[in-house]
N, C-alpha and C positions, 0 to 999 in steps of 0.2 A: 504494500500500500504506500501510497505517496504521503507526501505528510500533511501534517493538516493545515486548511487556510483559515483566514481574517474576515468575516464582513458582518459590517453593523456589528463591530464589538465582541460578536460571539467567536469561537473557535470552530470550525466546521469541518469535517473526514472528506477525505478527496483519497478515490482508488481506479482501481481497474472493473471495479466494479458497479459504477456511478456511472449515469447516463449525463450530460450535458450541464454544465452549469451548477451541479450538487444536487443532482435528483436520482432516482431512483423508479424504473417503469413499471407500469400494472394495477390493474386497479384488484384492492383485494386480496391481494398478495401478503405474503405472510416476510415481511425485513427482516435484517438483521446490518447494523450499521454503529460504526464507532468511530467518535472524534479522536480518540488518543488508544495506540495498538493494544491488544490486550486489555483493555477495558468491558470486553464481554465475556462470561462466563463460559466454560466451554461444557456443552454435555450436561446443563442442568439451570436453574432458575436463579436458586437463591443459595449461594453456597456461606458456609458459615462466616467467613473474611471475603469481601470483594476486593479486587484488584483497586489500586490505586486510593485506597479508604473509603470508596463509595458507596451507599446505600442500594440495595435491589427495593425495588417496587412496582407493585402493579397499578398497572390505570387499565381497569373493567369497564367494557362497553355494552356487555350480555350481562347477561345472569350467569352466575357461576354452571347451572346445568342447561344451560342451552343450547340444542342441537350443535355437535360439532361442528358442521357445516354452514352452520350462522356463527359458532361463538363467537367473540372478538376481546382482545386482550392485546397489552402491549406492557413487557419486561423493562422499567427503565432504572438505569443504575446511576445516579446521581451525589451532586455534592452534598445537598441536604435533603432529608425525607420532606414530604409536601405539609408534614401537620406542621415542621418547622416553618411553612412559608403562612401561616395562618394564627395570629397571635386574637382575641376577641375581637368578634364582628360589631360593627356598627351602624342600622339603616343608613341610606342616602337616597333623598330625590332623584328622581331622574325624569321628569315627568310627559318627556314626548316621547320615551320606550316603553311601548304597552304592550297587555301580553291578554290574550283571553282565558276566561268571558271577556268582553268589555265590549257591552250593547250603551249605548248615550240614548235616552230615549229622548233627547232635542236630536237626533240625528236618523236620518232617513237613508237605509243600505238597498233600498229599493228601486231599482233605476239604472241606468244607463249612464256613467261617467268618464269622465277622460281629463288628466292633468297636465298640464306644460311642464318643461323641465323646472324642476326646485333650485330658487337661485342662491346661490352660496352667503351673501348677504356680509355682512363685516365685523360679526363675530368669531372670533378665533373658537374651532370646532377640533376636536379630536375623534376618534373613531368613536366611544360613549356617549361625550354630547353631543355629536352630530348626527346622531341616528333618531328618524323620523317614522313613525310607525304611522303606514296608510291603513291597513286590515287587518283584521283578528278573527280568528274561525275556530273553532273546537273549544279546547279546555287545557289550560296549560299544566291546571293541576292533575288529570288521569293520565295526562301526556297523548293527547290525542288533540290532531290540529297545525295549527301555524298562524304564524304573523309575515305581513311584508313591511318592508320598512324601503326609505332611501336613505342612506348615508352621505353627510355633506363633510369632510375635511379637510380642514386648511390648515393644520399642526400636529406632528408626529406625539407621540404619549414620549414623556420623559419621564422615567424612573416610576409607569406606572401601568400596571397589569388588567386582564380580564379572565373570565373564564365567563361561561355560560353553564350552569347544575340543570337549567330547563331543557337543554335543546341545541341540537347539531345547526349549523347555520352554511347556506347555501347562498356564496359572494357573488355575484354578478355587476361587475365595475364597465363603466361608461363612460366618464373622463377621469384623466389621471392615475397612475402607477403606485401602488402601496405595497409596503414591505411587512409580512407577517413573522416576528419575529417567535416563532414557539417551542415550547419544552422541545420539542422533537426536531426542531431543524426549524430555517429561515427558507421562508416562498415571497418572491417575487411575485406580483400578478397585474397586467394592464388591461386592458377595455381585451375585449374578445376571447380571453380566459375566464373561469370562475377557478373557485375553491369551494370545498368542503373543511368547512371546521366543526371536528368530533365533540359532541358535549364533552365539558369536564377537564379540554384541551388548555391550559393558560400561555397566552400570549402577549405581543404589544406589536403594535399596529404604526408603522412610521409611514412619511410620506417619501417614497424615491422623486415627483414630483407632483403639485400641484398647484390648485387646488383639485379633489379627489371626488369624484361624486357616481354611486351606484345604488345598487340594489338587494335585496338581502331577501332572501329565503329563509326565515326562522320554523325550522320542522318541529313541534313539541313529539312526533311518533316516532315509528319504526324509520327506522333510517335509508337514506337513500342509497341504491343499488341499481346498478341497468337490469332494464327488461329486456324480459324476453322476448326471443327474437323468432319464435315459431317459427313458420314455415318458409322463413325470409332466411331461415340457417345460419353459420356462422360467423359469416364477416357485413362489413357496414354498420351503419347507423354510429354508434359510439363505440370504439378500440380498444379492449383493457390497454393495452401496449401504448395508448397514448396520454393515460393517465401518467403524473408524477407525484411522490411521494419527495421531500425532503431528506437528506443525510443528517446526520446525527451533529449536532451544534451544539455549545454552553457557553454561559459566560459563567466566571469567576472572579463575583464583582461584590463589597462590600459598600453602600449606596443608599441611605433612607429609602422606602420606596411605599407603594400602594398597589394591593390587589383589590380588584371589586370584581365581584359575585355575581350572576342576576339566578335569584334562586327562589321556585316560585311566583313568580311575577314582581320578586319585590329586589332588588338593588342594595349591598350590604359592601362595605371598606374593612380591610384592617392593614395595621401597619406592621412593614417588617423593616430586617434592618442590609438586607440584602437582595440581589436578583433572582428571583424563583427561577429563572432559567437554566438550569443548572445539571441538565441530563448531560452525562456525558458519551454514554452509550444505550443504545434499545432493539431489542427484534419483538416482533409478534406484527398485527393485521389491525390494530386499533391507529388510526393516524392519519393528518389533515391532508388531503390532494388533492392536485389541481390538474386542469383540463384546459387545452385549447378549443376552442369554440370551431378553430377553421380545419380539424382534423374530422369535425364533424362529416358522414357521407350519406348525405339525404339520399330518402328511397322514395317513387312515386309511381304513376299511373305512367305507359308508354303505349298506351291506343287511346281511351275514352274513360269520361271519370277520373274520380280522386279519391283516395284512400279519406277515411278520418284523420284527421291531425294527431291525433296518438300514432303514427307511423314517424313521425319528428320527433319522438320523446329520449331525451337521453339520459336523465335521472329518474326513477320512480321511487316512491317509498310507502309502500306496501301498506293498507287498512285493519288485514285480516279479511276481508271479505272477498275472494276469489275477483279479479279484473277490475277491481272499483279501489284508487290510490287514494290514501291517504293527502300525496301530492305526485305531482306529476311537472317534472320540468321541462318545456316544448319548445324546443329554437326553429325559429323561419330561418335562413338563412338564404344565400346566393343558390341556385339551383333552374333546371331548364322546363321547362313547360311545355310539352310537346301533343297535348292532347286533344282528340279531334270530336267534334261537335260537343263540348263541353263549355262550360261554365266555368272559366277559370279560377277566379279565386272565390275564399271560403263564404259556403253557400248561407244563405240564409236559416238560423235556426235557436232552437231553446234545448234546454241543456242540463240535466240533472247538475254539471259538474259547476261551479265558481271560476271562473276566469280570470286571472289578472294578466293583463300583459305588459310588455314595457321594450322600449326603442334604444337600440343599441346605436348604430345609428343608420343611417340612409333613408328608404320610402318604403313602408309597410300597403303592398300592395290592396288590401281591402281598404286601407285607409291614406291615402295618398297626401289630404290634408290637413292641417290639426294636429296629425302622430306623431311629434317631433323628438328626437332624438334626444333620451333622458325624460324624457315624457312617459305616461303612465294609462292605461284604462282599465274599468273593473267594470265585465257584463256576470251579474249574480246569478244564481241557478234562475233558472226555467225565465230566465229574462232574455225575450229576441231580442236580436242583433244579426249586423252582418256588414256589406259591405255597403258606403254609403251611395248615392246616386251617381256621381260622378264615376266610381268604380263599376258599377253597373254600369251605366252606358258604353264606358270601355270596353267591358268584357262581354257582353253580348255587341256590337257592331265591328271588334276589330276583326282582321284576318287573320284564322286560324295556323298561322305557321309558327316553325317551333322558337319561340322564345328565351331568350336568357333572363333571370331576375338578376340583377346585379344591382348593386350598393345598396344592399338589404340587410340586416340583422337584428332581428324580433325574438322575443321570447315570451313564454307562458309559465306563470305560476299555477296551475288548477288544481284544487281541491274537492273535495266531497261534500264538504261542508260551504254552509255560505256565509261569506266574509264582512264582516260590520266595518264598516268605515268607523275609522278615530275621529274624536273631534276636528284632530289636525287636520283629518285630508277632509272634511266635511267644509272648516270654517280658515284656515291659514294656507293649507297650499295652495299653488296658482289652479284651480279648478274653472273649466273650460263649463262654462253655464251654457252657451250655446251648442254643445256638444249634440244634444239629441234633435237638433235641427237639421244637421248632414242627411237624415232618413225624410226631411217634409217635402223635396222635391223627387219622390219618387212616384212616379206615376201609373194609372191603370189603365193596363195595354189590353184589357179584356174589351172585347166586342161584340161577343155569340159568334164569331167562324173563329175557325180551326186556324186561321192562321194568324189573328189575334192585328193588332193594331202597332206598330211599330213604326215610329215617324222618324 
């Protein structure tokens, strides 16, 4: 093994066995990776003496008896055990990170909305205050459900920690580069990547540039996994092999510092007198990784028709109820259209699931205008929607030849449950009031003949 490098303060393992950059490929895969040699135990867990005076411990992602094949665990052998990184908790406000229940009964989730991009404004934001919760759905206490949020930041966390005890959180970033410094190694991630971060994971959140502004997936359920891919077989859609995982990183750093909690819906500080980062080695399958968005390889219709848009999905995280997600994450992307006497984009309809979607950036073909990039919309269960008039009249007069979508990247949050708008995104975000006017100039082409009225 090579020796190990420097970034953002931490110490990081660099080998022969490390894919690009300090990562490591596969999604699911069971690591093993160490900043300094011989820092991993060989042939067992917790041996009496660790190498280097380090602690073993575990971070449990299952249940201790849960099916092999789901369990999830990860062995990390650190400078200090984690209870040392946790001295008595203390509430703290946080009051625009909600978490459900949270129904406003002044607020109406009923309806058809759509938000401009949220402007960064001229308060200094870190990754905690600048998190903005638009929806809440389920129950954060049985852990069934989610939140979306957008995150606005304009200054990196100094000497100050998080973790999340509720719930894995699914990053989706739309301007500017953030650096996730955590127990398990340092991720880089810019617009057209996401990350998953494991509950339980503690991190700190810097800016490589900005100012920073995205999108956040807060699962309280079963965690996310790709779907399966039936009778579409084994390759496309999303690539374990293009997932990355982080190499093992620490600091060893004596520093005042602050970890905050969000535990139960409620937000809690304590102080320590050093950096919890402090793994210096880990293997096991529990741990944060990211994805590029443009490895993605959309599958679709090559004669007539279109699949449902669950053929776009590239995260799910499972309900317990056979084909119905807890959540489901959908990217549009750049992709060819080639199909004949159809109705190209997505068709008119109502919808057991919750919708949220959001613009990475370019032209969201159902909605050409209005959907602006860093922009937001939420159609609720069984609430029609579709493509506005202007998109219609496109799609039924243009010529049927095969097209390319380009400078497109859209994505879907959907849920099971349906989503209660916060008071923020009810009464403070930039909420597009004439949104539901796009559908008044759609017109009826019925006449009594077969071949219908079409001017």
């Amino acid at each position: 093994m090579n020796g190990p490098s420097k970034i953002s303060g931490l110490t990081r393992a660099a080998g022969a066995t490390v894919l690009h950059d300090g990562y490591m490929p596969g999604f699911g895969n069971d690591f093993e990776t160490e900043a300094l040699p011989g820092a991993l135990p060989e042939g067992r867990n917790s041996p009496q003496k660790c190498a280097y005076g380090l602690y073993g411990e575990q971070l449990s992602g299952t249940a201790f008896t849960a099916p092999s094949h789901q369990n999830e665990r990860t062995w990390c052998y650190r400078i200090r055990p984690s209870v040392k990184h946790s001295h008595r908790y203390e509430k703290i406000a946080m009051p625009h990170w909600q978490s459900a229940p949270n129904v406003d009964p002044d607020v109406i989730s009923l309806g058809q909305y759509r938000w401009s991009p949220m402007p960064h404004g001229t308060v200094p934001l870190t990754w905690i205050t600048g998190m903005r919760t638009m929806t809440t759905a389920g129950d954060v206490y049985t852990q069934v459900g989610m939140a979306s949020h957008i995150y606005l930041v304009t200054e990196s966390m100094h000497d100050e920690y998080f973790f999340s005890a509720d719930s894995e959180l699914l990053v989706v970033p739309q301007e500017g580069r953030l650096r996730f410094c955590t127990e398990l190694g340092v991720i880089d991630l810019a617009p057209q990547e996401i990350v998953i971060l494991p509950r339980g994971l503690l991190y700190r959140v810097e800016l490589i540039d900005g100012p920073a502004r995205g999108f956040v997936c807060e699962n309280y359920g079963q965690k996310f996994d790709l779907p399966g891919r039936g009778p579409i077989g084994a390759n496309c859609m999303a690539n374990r092999r293009d997932f990355k995982t982080p190499v093992a990183a620490f600091e060893d750093r004596d520093a005042p510092s602050r970890v905050v909690i969000k535990w139960q819906g409620q937000f809690h500080q304590t102080r320590i007198d050093h950096s919890p980062l402090d793994v210096v080695a880990w293997h096991g399958n529990y741990c944060p990784v990211k994805y590029d968005l443009r490895t993605y390889c959309p599958i679709g219709a090559i004669l007539f028709d279109h699949p449902d848009p669950s053929i776009f999905t590239v995260l799910t995280a499972p309900s317990g109820v056979e084909g119905t997600a807890n959540i489901d994450f959908v990217l549009f992307r750049e992709r060819w259209m080639t199909m004949e006497d159809t109705f190209r984009p997505p068709w008119y309809h109502k919808n057991v699931m919750s919708e949220l979607m959001g613009n990475i950036y370019g032209e969201y073909d159902a909605k050409p205008d209005g959907f602006a990039p860093g922009g937001m919309s939420l159609h609720n269960m069984m609430i029609p929607h579709g493509p506005d008039n202007s998109a219609f009249e496109k799609a039924t007069h243009s010529e049927l030849k095969p097209v390319k979508l380009d400078n497109t990247m859209s994505f879907m949050f959907e849920t099971r449950f349906p989503q209660h708008l916060t008071r923020f995104a009810a009464k403070a975000a930039p909420l597009q009031d004439d949104y539901i006017d796009c559908w008044d100039s759609l017109e009826k082409h019925f006449d009594g003949t077969p071949e219908g009225r079409w001017d």
